[in-house]
OpenMM code with the backbone's topology and positions (N, CA, C; nanometers):
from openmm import Vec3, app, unit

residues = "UNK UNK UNK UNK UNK UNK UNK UNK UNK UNK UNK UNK UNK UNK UNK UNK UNK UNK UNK UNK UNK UNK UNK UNK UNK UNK UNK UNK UNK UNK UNK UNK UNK UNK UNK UNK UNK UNK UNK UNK UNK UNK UNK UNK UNK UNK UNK UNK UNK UNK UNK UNK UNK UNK UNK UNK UNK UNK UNK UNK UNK UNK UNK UNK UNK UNK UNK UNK UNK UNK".split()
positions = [
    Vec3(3.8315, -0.9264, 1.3321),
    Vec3(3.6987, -0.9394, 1.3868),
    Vec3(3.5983, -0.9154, 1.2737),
    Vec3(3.5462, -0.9886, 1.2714),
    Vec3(3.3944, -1.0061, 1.1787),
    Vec3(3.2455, -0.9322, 1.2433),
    Vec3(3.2055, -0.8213, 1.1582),
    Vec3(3.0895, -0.7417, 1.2134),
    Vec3(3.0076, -0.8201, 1.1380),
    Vec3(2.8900, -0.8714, 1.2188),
    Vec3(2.7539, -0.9641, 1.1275),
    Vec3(2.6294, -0.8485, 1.1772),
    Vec3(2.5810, -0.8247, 1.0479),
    Vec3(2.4630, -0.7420, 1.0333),
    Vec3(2.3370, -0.8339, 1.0392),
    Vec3(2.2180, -0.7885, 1.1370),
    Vec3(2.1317, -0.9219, 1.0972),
    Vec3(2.0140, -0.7987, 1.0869),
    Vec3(1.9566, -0.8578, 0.9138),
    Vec3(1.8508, -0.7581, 0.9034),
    Vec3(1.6913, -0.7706, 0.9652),
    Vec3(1.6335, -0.7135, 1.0392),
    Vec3(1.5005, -0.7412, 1.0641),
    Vec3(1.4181, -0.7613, 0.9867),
    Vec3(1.3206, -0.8605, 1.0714),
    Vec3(1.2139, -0.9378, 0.9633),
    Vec3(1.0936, -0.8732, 0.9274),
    Vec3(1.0406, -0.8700, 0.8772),
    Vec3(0.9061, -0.7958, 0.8588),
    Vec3(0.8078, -0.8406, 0.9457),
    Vec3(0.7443, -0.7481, 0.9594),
    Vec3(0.6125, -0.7871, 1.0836),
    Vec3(0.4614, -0.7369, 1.0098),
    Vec3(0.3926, -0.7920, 1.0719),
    Vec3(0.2317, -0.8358, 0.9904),
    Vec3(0.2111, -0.6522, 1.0074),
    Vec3(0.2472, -0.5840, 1.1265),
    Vec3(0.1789, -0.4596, 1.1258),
    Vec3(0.3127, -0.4165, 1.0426),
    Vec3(0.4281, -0.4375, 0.9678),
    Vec3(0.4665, -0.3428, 0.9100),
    Vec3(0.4606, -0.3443, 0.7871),
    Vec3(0.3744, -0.4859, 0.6958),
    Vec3(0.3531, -0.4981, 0.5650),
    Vec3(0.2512, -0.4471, 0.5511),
    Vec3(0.1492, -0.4557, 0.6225),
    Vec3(-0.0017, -0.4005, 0.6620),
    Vec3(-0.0022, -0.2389, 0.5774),
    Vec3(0.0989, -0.1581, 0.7024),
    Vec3(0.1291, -0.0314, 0.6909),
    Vec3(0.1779, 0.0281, 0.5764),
    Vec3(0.2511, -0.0734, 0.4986),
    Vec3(0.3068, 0.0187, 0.3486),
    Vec3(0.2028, -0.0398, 0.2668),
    Vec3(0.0397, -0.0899, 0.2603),
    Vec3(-0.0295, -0.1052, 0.1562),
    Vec3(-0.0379, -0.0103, 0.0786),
    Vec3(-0.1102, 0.0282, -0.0405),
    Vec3(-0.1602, 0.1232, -0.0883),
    Vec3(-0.3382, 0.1078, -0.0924),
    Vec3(-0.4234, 0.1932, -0.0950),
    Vec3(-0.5426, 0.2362, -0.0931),
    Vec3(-0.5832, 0.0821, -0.1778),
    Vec3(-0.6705, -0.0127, -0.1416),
    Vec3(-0.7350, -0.0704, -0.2422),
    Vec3(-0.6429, -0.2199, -0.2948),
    Vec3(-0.5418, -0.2221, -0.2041),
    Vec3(-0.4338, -0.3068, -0.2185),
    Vec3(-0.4853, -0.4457, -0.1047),
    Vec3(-0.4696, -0.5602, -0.1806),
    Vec3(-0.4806, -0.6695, -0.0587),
    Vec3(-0.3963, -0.7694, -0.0513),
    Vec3(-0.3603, -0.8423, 0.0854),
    Vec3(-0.2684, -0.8760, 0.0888),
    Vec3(-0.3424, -1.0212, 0.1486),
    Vec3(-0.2791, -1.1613, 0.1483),
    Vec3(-0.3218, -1.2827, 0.1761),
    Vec3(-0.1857, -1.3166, 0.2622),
    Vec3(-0.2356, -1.3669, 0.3812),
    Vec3(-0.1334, -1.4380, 0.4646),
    Vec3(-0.1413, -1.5857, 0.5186),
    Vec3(-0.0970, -1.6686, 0.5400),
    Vec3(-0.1137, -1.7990, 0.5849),
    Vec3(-0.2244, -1.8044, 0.6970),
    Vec3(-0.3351, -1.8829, 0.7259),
    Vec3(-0.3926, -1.9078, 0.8097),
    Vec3(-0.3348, -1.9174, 0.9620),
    Vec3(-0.2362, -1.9399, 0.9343),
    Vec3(-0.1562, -1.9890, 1.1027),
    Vec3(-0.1354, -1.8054, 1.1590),
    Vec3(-0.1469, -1.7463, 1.1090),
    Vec3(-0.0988, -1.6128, 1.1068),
    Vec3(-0.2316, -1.4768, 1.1315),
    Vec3(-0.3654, -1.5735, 1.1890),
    Vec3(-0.4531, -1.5419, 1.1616),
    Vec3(-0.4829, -1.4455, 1.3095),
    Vec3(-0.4197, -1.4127, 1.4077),
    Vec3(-0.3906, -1.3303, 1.5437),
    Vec3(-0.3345, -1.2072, 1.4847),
    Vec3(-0.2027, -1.2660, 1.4758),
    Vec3(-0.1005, -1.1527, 1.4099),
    Vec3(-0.2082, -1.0561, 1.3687),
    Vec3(-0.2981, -1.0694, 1.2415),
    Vec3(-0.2862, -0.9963, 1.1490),
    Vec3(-0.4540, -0.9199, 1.1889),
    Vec3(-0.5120, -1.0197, 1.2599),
    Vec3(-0.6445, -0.9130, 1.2726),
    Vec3(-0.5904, -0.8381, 1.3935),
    Vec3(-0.4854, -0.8043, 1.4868),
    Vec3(-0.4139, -0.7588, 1.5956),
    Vec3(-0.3660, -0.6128, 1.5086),
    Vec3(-0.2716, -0.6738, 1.4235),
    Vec3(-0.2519, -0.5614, 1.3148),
    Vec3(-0.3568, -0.4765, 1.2765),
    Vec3(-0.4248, -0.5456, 1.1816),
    Vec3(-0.5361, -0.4715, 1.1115),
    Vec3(-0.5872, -0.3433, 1.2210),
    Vec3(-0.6457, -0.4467, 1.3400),
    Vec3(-0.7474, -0.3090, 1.3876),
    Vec3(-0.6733, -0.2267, 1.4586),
    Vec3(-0.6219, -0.2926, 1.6361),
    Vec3(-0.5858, -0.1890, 1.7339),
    Vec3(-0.4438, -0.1197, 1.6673),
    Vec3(-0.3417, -0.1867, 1.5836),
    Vec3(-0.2319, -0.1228, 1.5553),
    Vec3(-0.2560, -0.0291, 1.4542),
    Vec3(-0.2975, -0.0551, 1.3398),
    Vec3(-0.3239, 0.1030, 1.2588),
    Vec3(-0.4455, 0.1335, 1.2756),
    Vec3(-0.5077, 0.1078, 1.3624),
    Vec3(-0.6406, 0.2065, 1.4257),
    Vec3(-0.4851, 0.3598, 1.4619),
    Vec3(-0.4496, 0.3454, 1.5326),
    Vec3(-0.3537, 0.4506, 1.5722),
    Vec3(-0.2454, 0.4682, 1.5018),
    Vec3(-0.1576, 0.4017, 1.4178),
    Vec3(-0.0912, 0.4297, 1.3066),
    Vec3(-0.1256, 0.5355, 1.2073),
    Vec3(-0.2572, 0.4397, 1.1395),
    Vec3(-0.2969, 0.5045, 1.0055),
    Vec3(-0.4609, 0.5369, 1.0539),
    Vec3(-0.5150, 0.6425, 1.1403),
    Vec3(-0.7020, 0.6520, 1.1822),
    Vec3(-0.7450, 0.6805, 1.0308),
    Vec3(-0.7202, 0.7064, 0.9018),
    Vec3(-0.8161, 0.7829, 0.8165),
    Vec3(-0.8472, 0.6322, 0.7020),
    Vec3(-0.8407, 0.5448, 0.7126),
    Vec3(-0.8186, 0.4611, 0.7053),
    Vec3(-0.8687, 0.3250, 0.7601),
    Vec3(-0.9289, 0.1628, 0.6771),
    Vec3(-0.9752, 0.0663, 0.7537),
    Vec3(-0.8894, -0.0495, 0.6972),
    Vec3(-0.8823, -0.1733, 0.7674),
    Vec3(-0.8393, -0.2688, 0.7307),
    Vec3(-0.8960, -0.3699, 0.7526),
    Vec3(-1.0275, -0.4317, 0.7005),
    Vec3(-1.1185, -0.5104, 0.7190),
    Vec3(-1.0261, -0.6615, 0.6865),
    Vec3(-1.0456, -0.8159, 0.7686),
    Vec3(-0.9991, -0.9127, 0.7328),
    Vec3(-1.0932, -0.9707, 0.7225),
    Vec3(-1.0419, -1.1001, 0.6518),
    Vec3(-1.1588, -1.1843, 0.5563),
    Vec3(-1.0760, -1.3001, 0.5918),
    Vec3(-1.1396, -1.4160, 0.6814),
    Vec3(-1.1022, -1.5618, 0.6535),
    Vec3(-1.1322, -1.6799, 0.5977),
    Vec3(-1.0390, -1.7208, 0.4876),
    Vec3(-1.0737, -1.8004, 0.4363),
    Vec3(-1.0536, -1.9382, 0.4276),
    Vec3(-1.1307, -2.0232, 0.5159),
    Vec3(-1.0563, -2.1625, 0.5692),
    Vec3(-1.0443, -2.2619, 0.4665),
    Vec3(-1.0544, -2.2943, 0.3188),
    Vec3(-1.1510, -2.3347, 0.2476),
    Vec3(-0.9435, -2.3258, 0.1606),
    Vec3(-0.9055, -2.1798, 0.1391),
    Vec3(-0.7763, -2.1908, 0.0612),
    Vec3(-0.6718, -2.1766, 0.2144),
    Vec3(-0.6851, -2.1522, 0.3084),
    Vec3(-0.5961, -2.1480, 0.4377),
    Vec3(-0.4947, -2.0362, 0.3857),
    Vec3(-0.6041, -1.9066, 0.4417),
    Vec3(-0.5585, -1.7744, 0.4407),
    Vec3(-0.6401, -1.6730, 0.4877),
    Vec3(-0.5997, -1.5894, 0.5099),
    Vec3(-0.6798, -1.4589, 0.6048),
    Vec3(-0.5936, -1.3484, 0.4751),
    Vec3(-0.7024, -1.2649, 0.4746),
    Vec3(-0.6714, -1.1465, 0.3854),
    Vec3(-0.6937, -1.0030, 0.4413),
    Vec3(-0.5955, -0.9185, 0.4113),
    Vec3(-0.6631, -0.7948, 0.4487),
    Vec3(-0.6240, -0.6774, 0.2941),
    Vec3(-0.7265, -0.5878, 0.3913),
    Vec3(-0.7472, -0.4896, 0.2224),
    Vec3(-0.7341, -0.3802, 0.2889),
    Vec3(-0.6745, -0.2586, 0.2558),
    Vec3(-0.6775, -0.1309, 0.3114),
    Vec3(-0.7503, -0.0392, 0.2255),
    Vec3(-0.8493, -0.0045, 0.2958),
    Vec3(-1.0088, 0.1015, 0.2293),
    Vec3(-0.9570, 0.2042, 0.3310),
    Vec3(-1.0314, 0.3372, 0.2404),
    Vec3(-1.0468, 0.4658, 0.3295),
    Vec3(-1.1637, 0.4634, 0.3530),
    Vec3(-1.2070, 0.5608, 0.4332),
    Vec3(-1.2612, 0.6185, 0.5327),
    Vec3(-1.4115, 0.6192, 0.4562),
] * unit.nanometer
topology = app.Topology()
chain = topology.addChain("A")
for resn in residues:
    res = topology.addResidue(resn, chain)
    for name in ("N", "CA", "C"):
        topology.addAtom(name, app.Element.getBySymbol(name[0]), res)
């Protein structure tokens, strides 16, 4: 018998979450729910000391976020 390991994928709130201070990250436009969903209500309560402002940019087809403190 063959055991198959299947590793989980990353999720917009869990790349979000390991930023560092001042760090930004660009995601595909299609992805543009996901990630302002992420940004606010999910590490509003994750990470409170802490913001994750998004920026869309239709122009290169990407949404960005940046993690600033407080």
């Amino acid at each position: 018998m063959k055991i198959i390991k299947i590793e989980p994928q990353p999720t917009v709130a869990g790349l979000i979450s390991e930023m560092k201070i001042g760090e930004t990250l660009h995601f595909d436009i299609s992805h543009t729910r996901a990630v302002q969903e992420a940004a606010s209500r999910k590490m509003k309560s994750a990470s409170p000391n802490f913001k994750f402002p998004t920026v869309v940019n239709r122009e290169m087809g990407i949404i960005q976020v940046t993690k600033e403190s407080l």
